[in-house]
N, C-alpha and C positions, 0 to 999 in steps of 0.2 A: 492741539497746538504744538508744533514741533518745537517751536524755539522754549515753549515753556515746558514740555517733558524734558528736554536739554539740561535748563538750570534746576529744574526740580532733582534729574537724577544725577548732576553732579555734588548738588548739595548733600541728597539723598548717603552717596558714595563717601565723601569728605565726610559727615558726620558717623561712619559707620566706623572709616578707620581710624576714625582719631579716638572711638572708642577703644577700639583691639590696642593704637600705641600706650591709650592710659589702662588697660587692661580694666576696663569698665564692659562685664561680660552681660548684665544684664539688656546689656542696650545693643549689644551685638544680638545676643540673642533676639532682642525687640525689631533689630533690620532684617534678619532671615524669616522672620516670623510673616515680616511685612513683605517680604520678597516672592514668599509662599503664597502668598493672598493674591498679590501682582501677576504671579507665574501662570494663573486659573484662566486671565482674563488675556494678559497682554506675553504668551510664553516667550517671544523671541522676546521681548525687551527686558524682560528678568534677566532671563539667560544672558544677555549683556553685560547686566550689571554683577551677578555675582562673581566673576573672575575680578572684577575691580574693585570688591571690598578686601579683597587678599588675604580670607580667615585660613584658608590650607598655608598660605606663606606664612603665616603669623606663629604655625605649629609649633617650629622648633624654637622660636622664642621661648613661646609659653614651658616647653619643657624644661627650659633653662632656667625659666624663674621658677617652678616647682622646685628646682635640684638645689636652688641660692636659698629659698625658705626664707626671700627677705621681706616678703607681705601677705598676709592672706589673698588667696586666689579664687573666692566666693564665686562660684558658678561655672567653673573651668570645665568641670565633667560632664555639665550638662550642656558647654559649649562645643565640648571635641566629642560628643554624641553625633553630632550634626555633620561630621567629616568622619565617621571609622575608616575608612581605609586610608589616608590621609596620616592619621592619629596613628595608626599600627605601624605605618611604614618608618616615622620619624621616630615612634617610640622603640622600634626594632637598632634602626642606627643608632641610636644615642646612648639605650641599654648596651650593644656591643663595643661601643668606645669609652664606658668604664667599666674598671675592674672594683669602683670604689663600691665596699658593702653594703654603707648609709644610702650610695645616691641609685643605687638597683632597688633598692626597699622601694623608694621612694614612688621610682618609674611601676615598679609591680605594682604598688598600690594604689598608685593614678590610672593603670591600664584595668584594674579591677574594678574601681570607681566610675569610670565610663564607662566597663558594661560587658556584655558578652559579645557584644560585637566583635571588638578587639581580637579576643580569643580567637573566633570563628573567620574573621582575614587570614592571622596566622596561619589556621588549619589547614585553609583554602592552599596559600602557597605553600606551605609544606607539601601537601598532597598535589598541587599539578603547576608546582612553578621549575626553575629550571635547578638546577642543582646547586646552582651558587646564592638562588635566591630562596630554596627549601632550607640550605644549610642556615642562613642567615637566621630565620627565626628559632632556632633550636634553644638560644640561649636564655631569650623574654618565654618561649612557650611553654618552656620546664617548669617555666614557675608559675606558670598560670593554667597548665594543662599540660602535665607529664604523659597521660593516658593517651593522648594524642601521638607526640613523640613514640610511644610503645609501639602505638598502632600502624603508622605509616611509614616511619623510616626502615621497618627493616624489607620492606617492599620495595625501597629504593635504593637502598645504601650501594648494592653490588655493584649495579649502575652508575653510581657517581663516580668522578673523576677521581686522583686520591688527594688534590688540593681543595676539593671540597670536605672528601671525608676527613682532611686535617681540619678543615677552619669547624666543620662540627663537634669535633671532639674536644676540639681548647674552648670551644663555647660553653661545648656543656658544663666543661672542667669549673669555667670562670664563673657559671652563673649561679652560684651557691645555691640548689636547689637540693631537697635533702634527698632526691629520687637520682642524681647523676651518677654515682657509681655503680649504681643497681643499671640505670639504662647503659651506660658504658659496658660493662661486664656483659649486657645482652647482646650488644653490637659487635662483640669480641674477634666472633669467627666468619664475620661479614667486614670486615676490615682491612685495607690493603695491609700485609704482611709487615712494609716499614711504618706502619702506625701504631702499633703493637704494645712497642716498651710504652712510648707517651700515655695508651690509653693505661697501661696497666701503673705506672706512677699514679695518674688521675685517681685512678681505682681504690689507690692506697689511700690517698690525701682527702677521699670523701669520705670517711669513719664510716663506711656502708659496711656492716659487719653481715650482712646478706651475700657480701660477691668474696666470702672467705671460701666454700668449696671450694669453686672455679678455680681462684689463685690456688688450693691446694692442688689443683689436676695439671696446672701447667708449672708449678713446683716441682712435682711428682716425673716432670715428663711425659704425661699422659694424655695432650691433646693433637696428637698429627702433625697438624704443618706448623702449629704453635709454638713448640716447644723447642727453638734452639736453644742452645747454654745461654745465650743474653736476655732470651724471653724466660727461662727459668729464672734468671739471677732477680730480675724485675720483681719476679712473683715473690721471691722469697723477701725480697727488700719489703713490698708490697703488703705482705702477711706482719711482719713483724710491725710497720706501722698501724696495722690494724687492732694490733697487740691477741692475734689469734691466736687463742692457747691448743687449738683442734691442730696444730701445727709444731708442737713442742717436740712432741715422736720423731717428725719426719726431718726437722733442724739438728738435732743432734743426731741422728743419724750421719747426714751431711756435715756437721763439724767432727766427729770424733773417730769418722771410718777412714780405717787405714788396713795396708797390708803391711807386709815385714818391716818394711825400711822406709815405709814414704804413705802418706796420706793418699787417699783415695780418689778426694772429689780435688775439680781445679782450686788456685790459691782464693781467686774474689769469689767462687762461690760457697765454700769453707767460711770465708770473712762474711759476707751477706746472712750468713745463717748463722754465726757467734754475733752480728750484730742486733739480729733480727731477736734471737734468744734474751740479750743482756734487756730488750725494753718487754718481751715476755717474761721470761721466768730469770730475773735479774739474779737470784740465791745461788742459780744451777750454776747462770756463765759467769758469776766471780769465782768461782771453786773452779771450774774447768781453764778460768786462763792466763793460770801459771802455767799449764801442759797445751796448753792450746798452738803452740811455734809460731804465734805474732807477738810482735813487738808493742808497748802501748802505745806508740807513734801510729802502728799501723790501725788500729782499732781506733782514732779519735776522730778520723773523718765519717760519721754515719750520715745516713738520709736523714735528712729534715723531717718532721714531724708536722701534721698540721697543727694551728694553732686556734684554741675557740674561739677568742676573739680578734684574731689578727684583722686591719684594714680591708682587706681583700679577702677572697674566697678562694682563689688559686694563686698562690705561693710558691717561693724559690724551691726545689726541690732536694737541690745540693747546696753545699757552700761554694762560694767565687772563690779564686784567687787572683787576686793579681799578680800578673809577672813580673817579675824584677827587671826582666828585658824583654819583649814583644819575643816570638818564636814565628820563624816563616812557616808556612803551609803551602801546600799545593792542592785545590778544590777541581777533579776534573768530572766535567758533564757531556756524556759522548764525544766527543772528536776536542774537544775544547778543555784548556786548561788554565788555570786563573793562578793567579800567585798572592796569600795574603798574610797579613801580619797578625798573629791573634796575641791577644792583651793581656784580657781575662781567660779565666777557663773553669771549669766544672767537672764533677762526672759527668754531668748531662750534658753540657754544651761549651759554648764561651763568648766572644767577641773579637772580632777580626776587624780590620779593615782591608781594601785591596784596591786592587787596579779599574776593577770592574763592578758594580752593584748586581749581584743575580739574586734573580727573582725570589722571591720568600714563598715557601714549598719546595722550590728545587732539589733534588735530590740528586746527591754529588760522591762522589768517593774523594776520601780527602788523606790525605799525609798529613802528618805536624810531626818536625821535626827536623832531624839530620835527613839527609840524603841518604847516608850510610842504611840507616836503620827507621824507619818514619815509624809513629803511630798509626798505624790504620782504620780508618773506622766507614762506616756509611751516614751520610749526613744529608740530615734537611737544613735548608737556609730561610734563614729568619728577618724579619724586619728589627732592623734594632735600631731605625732614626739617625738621629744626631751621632747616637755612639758609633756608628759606621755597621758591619754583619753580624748578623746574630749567627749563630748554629746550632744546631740540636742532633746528637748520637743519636739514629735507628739503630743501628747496630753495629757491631764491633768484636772480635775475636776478648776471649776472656784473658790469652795473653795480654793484648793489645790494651786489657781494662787496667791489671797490674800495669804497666808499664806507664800508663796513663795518672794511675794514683801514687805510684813514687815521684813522677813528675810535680803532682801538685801539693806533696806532702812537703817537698822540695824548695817550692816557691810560699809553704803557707805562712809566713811571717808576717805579711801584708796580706790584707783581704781587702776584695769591693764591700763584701755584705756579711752580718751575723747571724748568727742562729735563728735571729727575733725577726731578721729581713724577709717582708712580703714581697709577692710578686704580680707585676701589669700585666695583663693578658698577654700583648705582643716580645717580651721578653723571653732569656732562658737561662 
């Protein structure tokens, strides 16, 4: 009877969502069960109706109420069983839109608790999706299967664009998984060139005291295309957060070596390696920096240090400061040249606003400054929302870095952020 499969399967429908809106999963589960039994006899008329109970819509709900913890959720795992690929793709987005540490616990242990399917999607598009949808799961898969990541990315990485191999590396960074510096440091020499400094920060900030060699070799100057003075200075920043004492040798070396009249190594890499020294062997560099030729103003800006329990799991790396008055820039991107006003600023990066929005990835040669004399640097551009552009240094001449840190020593009376301040994944 038509008219009466009609009102039977709208009844059928209404009663099923208005389970998923009361989050009554039992009886969800009891309409798919029944839909299963339907689908044997009558296949197209199943097939009608599950698009109209809307359990894949309901996904990102549910993961919201998981992350609010404002009611128990009895049967939830054994409802998003019944959609895995569905479950992984909304559990992939929602883990990548926080940095917070609580609500990723949460998402791993909901994607753990539904199963290994989860998992085995991830794998899947890791292994033959496109580069912007392999990078995506890098950050949820670390945590639920590092071995994976080992295995496939570096099969792909070469090939990826380098705004993929950005968005992978601040996933990894952000997804507090305790295997990310180790996989970071593996990816080193498969990396586009200006991703380099970012992973080698990342690398510091994971207390992965396994990716200390490495940092020692690109320290040292001993990996090829690796090693220019800004990817050394990284390394040594990098060692010293790690609190590498296999590095004590090679730091004073670099802080104390000179010839007749004048020090040897440049001024920030000398600084980097007496800063790196004062959180290793704190006894050596108070005796060494009365002789040391900086000032204690110059010594009070170091890298940030991770924190155990900070909110997040990727953190401010520098300190802000705030300008006392916006400073112009000039951002040019082949033929094209933007004019902006930057606010903040960092060793790493800052915040601009301008005439134009460009794209986040882009990779720009930028001025700040006078006309006369600019700061020089190589830069990626960031999403920074509301606050207007972000920016982040690849690279930059080590003059270019002094002149960079008198500037902010200059302005540091006002600060955006403190020592204690964490950081959002899309920030810098």
């Amino acid at each position: 009877d038509d008219n009466l499969q009609g009102l039977i399967s709208a009844a059928f429908v209404r009663l099923a969502q208005e389970a998923g809106a009361r989050r009554v999963f039992s009886a969800m589960l009891q309409a798919l069960d029944s839909l299963d039994a339907v689908e044997h006899q009558r296949p197209v008329f199943a097939q009608s109706l599950r698009p109209r109970i809307g359990l894949e819509k309901r996904v990102p709900e549910f993961l919201e109420d998981v992350l609010r913890g404002e009611r128990a959720l009895e049967g939830l795992e054994t409802l998003l069983q019944r959609v895995p690929q569905s479950t992984a793709e909304n559990l992939v987005l929602r883990f990548n839109r926080t940095g917070n540490r609580g609500e990723m616990q949460r998402l791993v242990d909901l994607a753990r608790a539904v199963g290994n399917d989860i998992a085995a999607s991830l794998r899947d598009t890791l292994r033959t999706g496109s580069a912007n949808e392999a990078a995506e799961t890098v950050g949820l898969l670390s945590r639920l299967d590092p071995s994976a990541i080992e295995r496939w990315v570096p099969d792909r990485l070469a090939d990826w664009p380098r705004h993929a191999q950005d968005r992978m590396v601040r996933l990894l960074a952000m997804s507090g998984a305790p295997e990310r510096g180790n996989l970071l440091n593996n990816f080193l020499h498969l990396l586009d060139p200006v991703l380099l400094s970012l992973a080698i920060d990342e690398i510091g900030l994971s207390e992965d005291a396994s990716c200390i060699p490495s940092l020692l070799r690109l320290a040292e100057g001993d990996m090829g295309r690796t090693t220019g003075p800004f990817i050394r200075l990284k390394a040594i920043e990098a060692l010293g957060r790690l609190k590498a004492e296999q590095a004590i040798e090679m730091l004073k070396t670099i802080a104390e070596g000179r010839h007749m009249f004048h020090w040897t190594h440049p001024v920030e890499l000398r600084l980097a390696s007496i800063q790196s020294l004062q959180k290793i062997d704190p006894a050596w560099a108070k005796e060494f920096l009365p002789r040391c030729g900086f000032t204690a103003s110059d010594l009070t800006m170091t890298p940030l240090d991770p924190l155990p329990n900070a909110k997040y799991f990727r953190r401010r790396r520098y300190q802000r400061i705030r300008l006392a008055q916006s400073i112009s820039a000039i951002a040019t991107s082949g033929q094209d040249s933007y004019r902006l006003e930057v606010r903040g600023l960092s060793l790493s990066g800052g915040i601009a606003v301008g005439e134009k929005h460009l794209q986040p990835g882009t990779l720009v040669s930028m001025k700040i400054g006078s006309s006369l004399r600019p700061i020089r640097a190589q830069v990626l551009m960031r999403d920074a929302r509301a606050q207007g552009l972000g920016f982040e240094f690849a690279d930059m001449d080590l003059d270019e870095r002094a002149r960079l840190r008198k500037l902010l020593l200059e302005n540091r009376s006002s600060t955006i952020s403190s020592d204690q301040e964490v950081l959002v994944p899309t920030s810098v």
